[in-house]
Gaussian input, Z-matrix of N, CA and C with variables (Angstrom, degrees):
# hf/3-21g

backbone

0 1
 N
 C     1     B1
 C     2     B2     1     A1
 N     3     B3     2     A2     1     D1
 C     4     B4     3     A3     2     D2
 C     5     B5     4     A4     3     D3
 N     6     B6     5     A5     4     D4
 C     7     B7     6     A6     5     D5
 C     8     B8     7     A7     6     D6
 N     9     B9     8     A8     7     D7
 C    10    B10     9     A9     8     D8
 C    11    B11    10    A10     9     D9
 N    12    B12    11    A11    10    D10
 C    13    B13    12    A12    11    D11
 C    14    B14    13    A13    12    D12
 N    15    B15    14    A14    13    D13
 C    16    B16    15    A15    14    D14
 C    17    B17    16    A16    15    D15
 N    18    B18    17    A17    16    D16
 C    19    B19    18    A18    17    D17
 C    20    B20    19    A19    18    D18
 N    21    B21    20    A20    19    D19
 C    22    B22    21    A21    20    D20
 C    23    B23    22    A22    21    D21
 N    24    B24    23    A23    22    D22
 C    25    B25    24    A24    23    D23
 C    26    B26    25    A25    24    D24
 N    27    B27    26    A26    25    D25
 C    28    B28    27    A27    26    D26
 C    29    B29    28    A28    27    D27
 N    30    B30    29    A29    28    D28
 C    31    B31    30    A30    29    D29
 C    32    B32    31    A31    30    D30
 N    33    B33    32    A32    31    D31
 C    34    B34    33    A33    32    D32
 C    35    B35    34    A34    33    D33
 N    36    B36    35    A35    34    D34
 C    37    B37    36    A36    35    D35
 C    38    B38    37    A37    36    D36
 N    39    B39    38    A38    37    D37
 C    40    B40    39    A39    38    D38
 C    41    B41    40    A40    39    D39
 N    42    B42    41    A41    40    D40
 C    43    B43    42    A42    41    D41
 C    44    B44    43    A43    42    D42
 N    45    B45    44    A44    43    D43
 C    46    B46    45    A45    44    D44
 C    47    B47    46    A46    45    D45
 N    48    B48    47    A47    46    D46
 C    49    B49    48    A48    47    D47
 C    50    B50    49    A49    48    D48
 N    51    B51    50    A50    49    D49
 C    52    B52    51    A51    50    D50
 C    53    B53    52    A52    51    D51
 N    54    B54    53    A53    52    D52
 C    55    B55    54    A54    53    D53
 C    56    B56    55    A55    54    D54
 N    57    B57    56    A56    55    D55
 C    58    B58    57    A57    56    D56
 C    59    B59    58    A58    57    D57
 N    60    B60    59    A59    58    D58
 C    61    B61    60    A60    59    D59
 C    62    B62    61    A61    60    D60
 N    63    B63    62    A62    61    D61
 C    64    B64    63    A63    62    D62
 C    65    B65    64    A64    63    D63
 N    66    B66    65    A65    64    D64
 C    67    B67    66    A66    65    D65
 C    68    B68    67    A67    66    D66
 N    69    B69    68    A68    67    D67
 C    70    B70    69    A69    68    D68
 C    71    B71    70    A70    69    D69
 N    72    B72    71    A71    70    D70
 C    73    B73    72    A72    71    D71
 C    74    B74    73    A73    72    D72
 N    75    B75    74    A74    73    D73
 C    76    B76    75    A75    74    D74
 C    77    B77    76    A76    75    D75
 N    78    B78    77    A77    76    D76
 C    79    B79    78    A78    77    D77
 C    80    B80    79    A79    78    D78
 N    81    B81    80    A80    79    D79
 C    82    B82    81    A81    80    D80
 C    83    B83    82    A82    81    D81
 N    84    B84    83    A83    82    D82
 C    85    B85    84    A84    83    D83
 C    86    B86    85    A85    84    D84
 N    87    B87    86    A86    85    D85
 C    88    B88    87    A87    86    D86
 C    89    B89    88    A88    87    D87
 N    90    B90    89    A89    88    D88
 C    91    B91    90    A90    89    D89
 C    92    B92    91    A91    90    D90
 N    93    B93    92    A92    91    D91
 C    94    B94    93    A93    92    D92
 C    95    B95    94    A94    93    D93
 N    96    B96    95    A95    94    D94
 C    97    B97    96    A96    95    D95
 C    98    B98    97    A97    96    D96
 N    99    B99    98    A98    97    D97
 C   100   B100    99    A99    98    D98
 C   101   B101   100   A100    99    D99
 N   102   B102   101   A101   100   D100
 C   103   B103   102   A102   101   D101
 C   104   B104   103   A103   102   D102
 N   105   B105   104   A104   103   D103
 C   106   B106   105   A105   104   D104
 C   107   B107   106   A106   105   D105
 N   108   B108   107   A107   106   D106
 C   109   B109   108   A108   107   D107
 C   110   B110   109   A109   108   D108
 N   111   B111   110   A110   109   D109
 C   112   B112   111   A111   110   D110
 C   113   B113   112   A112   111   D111
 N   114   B114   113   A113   112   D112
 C   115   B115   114   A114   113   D113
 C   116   B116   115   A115   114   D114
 N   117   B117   116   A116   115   D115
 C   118   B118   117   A117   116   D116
 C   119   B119   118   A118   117   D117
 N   120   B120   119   A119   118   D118
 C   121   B121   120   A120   119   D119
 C   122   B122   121   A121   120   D120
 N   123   B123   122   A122   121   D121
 C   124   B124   123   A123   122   D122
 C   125   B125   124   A124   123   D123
 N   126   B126   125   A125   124   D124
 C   127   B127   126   A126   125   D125
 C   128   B128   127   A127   126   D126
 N   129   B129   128   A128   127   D127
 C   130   B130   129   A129   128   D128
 C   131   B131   130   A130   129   D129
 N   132   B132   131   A131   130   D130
 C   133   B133   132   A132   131   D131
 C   134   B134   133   A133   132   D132
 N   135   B135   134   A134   133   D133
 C   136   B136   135   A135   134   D134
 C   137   B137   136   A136   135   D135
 N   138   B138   137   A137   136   D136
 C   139   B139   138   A138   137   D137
 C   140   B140   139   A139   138   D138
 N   141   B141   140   A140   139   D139
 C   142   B142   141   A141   140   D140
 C   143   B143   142   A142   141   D141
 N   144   B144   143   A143   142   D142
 C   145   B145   144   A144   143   D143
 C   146   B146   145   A145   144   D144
 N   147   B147   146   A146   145   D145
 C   148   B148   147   A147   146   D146
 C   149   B149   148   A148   147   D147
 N   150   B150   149   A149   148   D148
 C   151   B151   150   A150   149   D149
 C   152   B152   151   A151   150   D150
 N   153   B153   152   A152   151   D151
 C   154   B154   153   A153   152   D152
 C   155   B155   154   A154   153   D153
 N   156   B156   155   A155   154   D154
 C   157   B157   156   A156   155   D155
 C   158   B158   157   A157   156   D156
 N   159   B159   158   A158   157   D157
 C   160   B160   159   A159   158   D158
 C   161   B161   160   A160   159   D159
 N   162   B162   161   A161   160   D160
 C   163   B163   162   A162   161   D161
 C   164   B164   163   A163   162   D162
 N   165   B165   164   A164   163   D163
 C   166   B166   165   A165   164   D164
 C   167   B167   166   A166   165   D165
 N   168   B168   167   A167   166   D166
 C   169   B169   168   A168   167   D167
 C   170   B170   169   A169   168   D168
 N   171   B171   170   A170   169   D169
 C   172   B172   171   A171   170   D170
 C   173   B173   172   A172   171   D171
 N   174   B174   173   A173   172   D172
 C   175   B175   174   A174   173   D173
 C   176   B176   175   A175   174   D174
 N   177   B177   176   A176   175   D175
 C   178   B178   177   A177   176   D176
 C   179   B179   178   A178   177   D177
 N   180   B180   179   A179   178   D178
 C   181   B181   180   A180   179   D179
 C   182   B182   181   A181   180   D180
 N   183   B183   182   A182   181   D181
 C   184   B184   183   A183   182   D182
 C   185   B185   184   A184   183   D183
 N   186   B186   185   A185   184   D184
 C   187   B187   186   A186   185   D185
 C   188   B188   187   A187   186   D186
 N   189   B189   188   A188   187   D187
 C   190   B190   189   A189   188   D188
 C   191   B191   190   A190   189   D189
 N   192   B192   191   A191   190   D190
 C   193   B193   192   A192   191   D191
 C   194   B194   193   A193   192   D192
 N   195   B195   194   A194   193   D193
 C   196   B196   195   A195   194   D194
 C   197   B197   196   A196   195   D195
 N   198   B198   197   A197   196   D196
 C   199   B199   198   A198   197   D197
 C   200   B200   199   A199   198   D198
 N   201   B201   200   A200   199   D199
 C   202   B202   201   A201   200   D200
 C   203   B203   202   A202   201   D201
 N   204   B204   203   A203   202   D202
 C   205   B205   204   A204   203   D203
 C   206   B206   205   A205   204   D204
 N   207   B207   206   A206   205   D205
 C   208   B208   207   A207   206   D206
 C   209   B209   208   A208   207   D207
 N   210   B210   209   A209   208   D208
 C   211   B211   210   A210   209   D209
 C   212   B212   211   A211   210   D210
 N   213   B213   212   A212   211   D211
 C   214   B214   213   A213   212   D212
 C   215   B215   214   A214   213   D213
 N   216   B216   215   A215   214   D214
 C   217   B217   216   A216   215   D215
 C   218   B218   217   A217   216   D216
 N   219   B219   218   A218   217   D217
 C   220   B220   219   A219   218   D218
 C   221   B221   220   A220   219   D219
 N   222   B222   221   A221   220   D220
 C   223   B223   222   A222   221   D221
 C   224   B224   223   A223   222   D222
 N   225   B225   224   A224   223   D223
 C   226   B226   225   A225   224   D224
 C   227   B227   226   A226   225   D225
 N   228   B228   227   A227   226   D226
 C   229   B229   228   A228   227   D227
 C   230   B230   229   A229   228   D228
 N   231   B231   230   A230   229   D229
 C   232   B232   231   A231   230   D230
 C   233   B233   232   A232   231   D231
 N   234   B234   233   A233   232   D232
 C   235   B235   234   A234   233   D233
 C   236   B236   235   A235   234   D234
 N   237   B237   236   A236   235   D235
 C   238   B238   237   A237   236   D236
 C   239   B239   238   A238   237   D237
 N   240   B240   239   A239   238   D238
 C   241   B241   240   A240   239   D239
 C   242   B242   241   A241   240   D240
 N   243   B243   242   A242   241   D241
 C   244   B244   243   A243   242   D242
 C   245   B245   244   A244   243   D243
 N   246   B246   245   A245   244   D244
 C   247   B247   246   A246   245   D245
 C   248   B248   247   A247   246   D246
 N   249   B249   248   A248   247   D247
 C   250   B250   249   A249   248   D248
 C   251   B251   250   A250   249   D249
 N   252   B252   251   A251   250   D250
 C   253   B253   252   A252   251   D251
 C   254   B254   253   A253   252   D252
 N   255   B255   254   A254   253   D253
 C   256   B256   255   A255   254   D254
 C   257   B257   256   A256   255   D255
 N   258   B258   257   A257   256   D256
 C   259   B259   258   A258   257   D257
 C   260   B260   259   A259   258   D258
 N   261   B261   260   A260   259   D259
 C   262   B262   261   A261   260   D260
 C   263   B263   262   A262   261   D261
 N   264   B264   263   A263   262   D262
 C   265   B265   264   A264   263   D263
 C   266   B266   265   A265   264   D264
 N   267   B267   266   A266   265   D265
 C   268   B268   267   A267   266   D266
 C   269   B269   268   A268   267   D267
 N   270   B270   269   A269   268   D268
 C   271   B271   270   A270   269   D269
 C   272   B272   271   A271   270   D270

   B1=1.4504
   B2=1.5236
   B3=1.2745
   B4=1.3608
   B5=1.2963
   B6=1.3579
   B7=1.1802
   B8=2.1813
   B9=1.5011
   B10=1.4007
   B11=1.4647
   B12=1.0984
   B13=1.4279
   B14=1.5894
   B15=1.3125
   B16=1.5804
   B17=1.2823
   B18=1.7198
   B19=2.1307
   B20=1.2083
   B21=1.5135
   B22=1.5099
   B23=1.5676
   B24=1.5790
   B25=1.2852
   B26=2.1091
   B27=1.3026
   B28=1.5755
   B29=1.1538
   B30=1.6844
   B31=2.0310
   B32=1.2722
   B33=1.6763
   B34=1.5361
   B35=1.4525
   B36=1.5244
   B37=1.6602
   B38=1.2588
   B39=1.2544
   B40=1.5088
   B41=1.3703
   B42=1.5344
   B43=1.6207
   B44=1.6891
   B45=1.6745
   B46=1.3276
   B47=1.1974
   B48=1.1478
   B49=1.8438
   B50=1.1734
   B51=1.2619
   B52=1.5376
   B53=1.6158
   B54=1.2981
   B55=1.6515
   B56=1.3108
   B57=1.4501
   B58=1.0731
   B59=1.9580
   B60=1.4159
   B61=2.3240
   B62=1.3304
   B63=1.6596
   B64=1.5456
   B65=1.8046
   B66=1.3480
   B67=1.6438
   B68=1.7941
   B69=1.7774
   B70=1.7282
   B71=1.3781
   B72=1.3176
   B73=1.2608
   B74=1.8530
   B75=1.4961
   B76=1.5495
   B77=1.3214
   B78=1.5417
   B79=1.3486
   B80=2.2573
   B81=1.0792
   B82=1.4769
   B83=1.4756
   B84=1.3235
   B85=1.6159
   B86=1.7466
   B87=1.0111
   B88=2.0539
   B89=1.7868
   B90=1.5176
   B91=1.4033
   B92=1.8877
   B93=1.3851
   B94=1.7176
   B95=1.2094
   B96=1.2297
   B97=1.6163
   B98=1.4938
   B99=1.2486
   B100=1.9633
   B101=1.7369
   B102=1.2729
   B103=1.4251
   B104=0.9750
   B105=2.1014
   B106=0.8290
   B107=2.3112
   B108=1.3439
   B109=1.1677
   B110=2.0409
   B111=1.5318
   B112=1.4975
   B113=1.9653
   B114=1.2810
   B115=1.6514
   B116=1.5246
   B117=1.6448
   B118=2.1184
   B119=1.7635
   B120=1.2785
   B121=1.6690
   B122=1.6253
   B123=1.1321
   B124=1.4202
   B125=2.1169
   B126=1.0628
   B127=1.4468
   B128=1.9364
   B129=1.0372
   B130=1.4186
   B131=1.6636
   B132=1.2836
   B133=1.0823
   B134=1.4649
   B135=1.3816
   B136=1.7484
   B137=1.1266
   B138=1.8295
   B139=1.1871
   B140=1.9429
   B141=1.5519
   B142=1.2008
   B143=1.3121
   B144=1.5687
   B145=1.3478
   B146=1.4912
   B147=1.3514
   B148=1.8284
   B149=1.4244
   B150=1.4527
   B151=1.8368
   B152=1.3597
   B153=1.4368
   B154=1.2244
   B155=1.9299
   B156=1.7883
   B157=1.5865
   B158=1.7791
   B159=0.9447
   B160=1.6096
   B161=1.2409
   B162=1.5187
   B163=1.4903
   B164=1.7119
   B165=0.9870
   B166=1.1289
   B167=1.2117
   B168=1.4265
   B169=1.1522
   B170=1.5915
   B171=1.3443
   B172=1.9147
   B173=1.4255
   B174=1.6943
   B175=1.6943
   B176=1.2286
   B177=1.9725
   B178=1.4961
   B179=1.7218
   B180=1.4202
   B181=1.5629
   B182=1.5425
   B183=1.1753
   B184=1.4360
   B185=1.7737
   B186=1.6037
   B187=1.3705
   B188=1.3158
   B189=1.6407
   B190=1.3062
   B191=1.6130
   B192=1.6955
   B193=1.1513
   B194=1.9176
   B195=1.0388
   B196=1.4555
   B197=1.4545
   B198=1.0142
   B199=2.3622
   B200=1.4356
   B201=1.0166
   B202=1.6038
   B203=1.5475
   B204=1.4474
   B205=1.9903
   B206=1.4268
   B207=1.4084
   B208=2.0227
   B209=1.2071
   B210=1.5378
   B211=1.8149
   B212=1.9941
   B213=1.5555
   B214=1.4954
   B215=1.2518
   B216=1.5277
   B217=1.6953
   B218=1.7463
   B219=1.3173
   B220=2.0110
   B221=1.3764
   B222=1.1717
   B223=1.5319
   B224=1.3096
   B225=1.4781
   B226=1.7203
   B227=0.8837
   B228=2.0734
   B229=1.4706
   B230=1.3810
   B231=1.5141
   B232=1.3067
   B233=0.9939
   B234=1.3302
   B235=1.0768
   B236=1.6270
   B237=1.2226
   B238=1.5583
   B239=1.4707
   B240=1.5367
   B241=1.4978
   B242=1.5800
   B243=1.5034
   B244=1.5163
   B245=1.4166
   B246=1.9659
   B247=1.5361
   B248=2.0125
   B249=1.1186
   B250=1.7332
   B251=1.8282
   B252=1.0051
   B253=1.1311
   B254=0.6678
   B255=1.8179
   B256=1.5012
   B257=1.3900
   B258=1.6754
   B259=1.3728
   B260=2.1344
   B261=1.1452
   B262=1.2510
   B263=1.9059
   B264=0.9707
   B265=1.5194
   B266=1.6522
   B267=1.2548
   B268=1.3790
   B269=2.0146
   B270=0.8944
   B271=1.8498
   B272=0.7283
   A1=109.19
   A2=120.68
   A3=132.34
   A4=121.39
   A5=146.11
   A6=129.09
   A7=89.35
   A8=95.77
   A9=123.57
   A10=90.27
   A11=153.68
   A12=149.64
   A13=105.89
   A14=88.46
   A15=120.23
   A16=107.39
   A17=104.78
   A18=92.39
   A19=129.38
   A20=102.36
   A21=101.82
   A22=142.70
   A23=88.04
   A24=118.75
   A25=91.02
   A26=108.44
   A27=110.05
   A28=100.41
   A29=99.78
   A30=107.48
   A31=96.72
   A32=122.72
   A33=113.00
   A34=130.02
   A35=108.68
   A36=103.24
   A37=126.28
   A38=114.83
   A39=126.93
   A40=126.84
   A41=97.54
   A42=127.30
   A43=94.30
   A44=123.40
   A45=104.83
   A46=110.83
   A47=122.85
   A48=135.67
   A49=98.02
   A50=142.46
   A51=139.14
   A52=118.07
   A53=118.92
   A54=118.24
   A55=110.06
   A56=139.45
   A57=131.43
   A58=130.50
   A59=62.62
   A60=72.39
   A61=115.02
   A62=105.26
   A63=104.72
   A64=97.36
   A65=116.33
   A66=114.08
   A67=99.04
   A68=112.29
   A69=98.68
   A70=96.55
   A71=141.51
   A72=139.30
   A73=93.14
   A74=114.61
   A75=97.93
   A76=96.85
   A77=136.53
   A78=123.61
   A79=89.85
   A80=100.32
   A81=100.09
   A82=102.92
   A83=108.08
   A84=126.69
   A85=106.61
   A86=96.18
   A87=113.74
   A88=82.48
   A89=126.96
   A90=142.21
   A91=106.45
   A92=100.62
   A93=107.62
   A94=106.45
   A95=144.21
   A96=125.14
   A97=81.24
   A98=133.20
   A99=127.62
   A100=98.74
   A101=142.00
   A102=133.13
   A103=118.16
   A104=115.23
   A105=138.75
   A106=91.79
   A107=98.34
   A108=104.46
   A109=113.05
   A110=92.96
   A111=88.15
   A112=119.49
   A113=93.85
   A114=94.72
   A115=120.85
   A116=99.08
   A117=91.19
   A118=127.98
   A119=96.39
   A120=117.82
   A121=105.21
   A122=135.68
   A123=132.81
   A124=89.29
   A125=128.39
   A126=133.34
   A127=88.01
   A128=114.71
   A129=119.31
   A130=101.31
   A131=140.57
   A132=127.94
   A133=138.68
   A134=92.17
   A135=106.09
   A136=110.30
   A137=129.49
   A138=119.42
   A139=95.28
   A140=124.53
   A141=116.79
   A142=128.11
   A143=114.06
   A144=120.77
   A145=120.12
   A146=119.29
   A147=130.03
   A148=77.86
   A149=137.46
   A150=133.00
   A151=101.23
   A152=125.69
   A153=108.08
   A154=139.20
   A155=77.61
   A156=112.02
   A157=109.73
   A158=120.08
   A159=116.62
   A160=114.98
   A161=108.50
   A162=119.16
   A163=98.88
   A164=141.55
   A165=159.16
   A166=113.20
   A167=100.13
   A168=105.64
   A169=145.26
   A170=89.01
   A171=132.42
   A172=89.88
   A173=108.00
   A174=89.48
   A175=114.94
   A176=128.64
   A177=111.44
   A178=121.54
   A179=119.69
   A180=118.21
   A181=107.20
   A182=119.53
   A183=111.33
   A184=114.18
   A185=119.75
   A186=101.12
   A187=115.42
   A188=130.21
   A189=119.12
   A190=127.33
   A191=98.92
   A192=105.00
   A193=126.15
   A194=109.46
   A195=115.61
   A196=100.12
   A197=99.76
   A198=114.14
   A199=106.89
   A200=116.84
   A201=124.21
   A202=105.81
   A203=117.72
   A204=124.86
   A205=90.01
   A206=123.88
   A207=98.74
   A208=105.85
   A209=120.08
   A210=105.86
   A211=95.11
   A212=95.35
   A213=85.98
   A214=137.39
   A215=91.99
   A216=121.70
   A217=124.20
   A218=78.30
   A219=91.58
   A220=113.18
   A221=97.23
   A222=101.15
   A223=115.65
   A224=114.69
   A225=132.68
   A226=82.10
   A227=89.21
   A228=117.57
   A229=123.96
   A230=117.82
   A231=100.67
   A232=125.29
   A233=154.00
   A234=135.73
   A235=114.79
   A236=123.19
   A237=135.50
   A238=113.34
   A239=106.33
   A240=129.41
   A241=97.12
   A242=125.92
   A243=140.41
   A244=106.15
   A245=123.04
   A246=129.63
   A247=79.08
   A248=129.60
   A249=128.93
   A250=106.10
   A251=113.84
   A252=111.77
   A253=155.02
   A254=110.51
   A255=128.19
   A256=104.68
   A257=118.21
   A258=139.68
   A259=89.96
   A260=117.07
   A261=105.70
   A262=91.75
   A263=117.23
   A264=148.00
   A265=105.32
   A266=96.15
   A267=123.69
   A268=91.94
   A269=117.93
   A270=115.71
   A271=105.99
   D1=141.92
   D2=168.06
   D3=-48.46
   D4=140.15
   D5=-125.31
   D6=-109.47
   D7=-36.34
   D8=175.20
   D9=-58.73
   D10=-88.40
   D11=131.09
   D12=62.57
   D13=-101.21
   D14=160.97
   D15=-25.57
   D16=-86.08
   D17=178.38
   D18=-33.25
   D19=-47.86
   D20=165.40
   D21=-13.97
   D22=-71.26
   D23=-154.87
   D24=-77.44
   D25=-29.96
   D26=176.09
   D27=-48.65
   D28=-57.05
   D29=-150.79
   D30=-56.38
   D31=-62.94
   D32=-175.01
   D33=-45.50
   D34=-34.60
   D35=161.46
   D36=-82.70
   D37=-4.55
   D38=155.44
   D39=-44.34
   D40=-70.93
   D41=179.23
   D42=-51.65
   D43=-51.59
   D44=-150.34
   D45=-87.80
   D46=-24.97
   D47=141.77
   D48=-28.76
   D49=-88.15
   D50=178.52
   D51=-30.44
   D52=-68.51
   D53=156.57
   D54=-33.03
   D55=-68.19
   D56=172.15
   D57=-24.93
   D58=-66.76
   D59=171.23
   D60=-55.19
   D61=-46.15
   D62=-165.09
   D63=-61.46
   D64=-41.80
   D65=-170.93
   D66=-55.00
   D67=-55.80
   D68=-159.81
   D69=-62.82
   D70=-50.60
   D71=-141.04
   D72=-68.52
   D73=-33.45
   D74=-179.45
   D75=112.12
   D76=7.75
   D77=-153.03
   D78=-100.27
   D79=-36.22
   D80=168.57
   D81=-151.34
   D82=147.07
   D83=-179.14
   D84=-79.39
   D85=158.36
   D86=-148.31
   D87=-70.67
   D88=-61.97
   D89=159.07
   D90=-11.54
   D91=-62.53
   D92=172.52
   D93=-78.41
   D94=-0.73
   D95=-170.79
   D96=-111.09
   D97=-31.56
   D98=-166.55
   D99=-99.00
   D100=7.23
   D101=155.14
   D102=-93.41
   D103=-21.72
   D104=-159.72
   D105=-77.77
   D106=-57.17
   D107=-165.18
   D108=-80.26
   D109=-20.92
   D110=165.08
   D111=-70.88
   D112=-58.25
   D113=167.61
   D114=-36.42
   D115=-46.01
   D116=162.17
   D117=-73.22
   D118=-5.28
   D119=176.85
   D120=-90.74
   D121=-48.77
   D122=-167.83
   D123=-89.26
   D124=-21.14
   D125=-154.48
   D126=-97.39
   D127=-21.67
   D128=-171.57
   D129=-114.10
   D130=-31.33
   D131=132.66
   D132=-14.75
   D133=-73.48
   D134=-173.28
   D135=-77.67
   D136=-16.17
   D137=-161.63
   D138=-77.29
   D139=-22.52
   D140=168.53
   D141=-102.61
   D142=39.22
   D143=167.71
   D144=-73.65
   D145=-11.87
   D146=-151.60
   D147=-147.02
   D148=30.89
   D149=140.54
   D150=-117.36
   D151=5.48
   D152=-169.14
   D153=20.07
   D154=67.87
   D155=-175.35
   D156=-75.23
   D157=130.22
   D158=170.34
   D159=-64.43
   D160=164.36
   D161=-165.17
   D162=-76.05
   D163=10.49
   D164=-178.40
   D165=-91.11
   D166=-65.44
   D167=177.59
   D168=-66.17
   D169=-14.89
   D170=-172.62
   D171=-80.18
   D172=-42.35
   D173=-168.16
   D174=-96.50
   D175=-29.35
   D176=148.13
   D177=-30.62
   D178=-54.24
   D179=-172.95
   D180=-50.24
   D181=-58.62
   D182=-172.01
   D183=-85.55
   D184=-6.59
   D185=-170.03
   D186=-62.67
   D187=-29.23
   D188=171.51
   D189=-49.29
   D190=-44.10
   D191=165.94
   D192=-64.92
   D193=-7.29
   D194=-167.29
   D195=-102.69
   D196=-23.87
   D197=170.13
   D198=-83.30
   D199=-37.79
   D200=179.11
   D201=-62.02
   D202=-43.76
   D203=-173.99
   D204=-83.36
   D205=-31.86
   D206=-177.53
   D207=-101.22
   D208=14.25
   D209=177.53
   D210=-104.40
   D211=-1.09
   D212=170.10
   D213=-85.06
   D214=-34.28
   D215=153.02
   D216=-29.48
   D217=-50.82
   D218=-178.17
   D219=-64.17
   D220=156.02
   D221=-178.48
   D222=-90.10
   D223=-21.10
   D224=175.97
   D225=-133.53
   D226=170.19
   D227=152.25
   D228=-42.10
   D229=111.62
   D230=179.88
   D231=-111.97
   D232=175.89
   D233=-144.22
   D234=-101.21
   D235=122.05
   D236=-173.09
   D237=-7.40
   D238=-70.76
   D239=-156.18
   D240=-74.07
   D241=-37.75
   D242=-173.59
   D243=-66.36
   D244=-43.37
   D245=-169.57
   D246=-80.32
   D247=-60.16
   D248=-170.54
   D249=-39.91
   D250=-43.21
   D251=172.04
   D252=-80.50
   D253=-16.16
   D254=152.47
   D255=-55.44
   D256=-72.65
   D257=179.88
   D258=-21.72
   D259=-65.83
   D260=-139.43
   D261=-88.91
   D262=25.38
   D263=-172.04
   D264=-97.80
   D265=-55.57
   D266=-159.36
   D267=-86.72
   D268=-27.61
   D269=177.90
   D270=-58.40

């Protein structure tokens, strides 16, 4: 595996660990953290409608974002490859 890969796959369970806290602590509701992250999903979409980006490419741009809405779902950390596979479930 690519070593960049790897970091990756930290940062995104990073970030959703972070979403997580922000929901228990009360600082934003799970509802505001997932409109929050679709609006960057349809906003990252469209921004390559007028580059005429491949459907490929549409779905690298948003899969972080599409791991970020099902690692919110979870009740734990779940496991990288398990949230990737829903996401690529969900294409």
């Amino acid at each position: 595996m690519n070593t960049a890969n790897a970091q990756l796959e930290g940062l995104y369970l990073a970030i959703a660990a972070v979403n997580r806290l922000l929901v228990r602590k009360g600082i934003v509701s799970r509802e505001e953290l997932q409109d929050a992250l679709q609006e960057a999903e349809m906003a990252a979409l469209n921004s390559g409608k007028d580059d005429g980006i491949s459907h490929a490419h549409e779905l690298a741009l948003v899969f972080p974002i599409r791991l970020l809405i099902k690692a919110l779902s979870a009740e734990h950390t779940a496991d990288f490859r398990e949230l990737a596979r829903q996401v690529g479930r969900a294409d």
